[in-house]
C-alpha positions in Angstrom: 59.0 124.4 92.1 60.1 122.8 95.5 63.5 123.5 97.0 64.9 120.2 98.6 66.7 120.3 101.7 70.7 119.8 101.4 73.0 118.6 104.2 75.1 121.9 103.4 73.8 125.6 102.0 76.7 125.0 98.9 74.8 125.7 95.7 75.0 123.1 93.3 77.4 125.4 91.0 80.7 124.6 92.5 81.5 122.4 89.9 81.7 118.9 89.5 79.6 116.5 92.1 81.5 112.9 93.2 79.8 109.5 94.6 80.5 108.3 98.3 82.5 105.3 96.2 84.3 108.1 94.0 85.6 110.0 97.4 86.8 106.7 98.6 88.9 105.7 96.3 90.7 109.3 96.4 91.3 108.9 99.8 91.5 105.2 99.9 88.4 104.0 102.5 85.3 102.4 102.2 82.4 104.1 100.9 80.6 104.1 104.4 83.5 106.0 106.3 83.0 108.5 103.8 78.9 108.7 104.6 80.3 108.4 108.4 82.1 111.9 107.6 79.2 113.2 106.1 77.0 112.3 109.4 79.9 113.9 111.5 80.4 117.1 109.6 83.5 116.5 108.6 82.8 116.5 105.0 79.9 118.2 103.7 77.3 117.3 101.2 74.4 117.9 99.1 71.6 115.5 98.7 69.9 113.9 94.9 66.4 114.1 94.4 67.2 110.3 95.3 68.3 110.7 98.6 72.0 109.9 97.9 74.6 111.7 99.1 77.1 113.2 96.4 80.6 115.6 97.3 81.7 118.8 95.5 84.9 117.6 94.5 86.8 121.2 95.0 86.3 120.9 98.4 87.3 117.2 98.5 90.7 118.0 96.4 91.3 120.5 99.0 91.1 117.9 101.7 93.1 115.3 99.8 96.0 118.3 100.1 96.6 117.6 104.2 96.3 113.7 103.4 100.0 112.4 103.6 101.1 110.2 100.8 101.7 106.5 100.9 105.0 106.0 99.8 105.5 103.1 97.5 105.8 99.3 99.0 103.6 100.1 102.3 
């Protein structure tokens, strides 16, 4: 069986995996900053058989930690 290349050595067992579109509503952007962090290294990710990018989401809860709250009526 092939092994298919990942954008980060993270095995797949860290738990749940989240959509570009799933990351960005968490932290409130477009879907396309969120591939931009991916290109950038800012955020890493693993790659579907598909091509598409998906997120472990431990390590995007841990981000979402330094990300200040919006306090209501902004």
């Amino acid at each position: 069986m092939a092994v298919h290349t990942t954008l980060s050595e993270a095995p797949l067992t860290q738990g749940a995996l989240l959509t570009p579109g799933e990351v960005a509503v968490l932290f409130r952007v477009d879907p396309k900053t969120v591939t931009r962090w991916a290109q950038a290294g800012k955020l890493s990710a693993v790659r579907t058989l598909g091509g598409h990018r998906r997120f472990h989401e431990a390590e995007v809860r841990q981000l979402l930690t330094g990300v200040p709250q919006q306090r209501a009526g902004e």
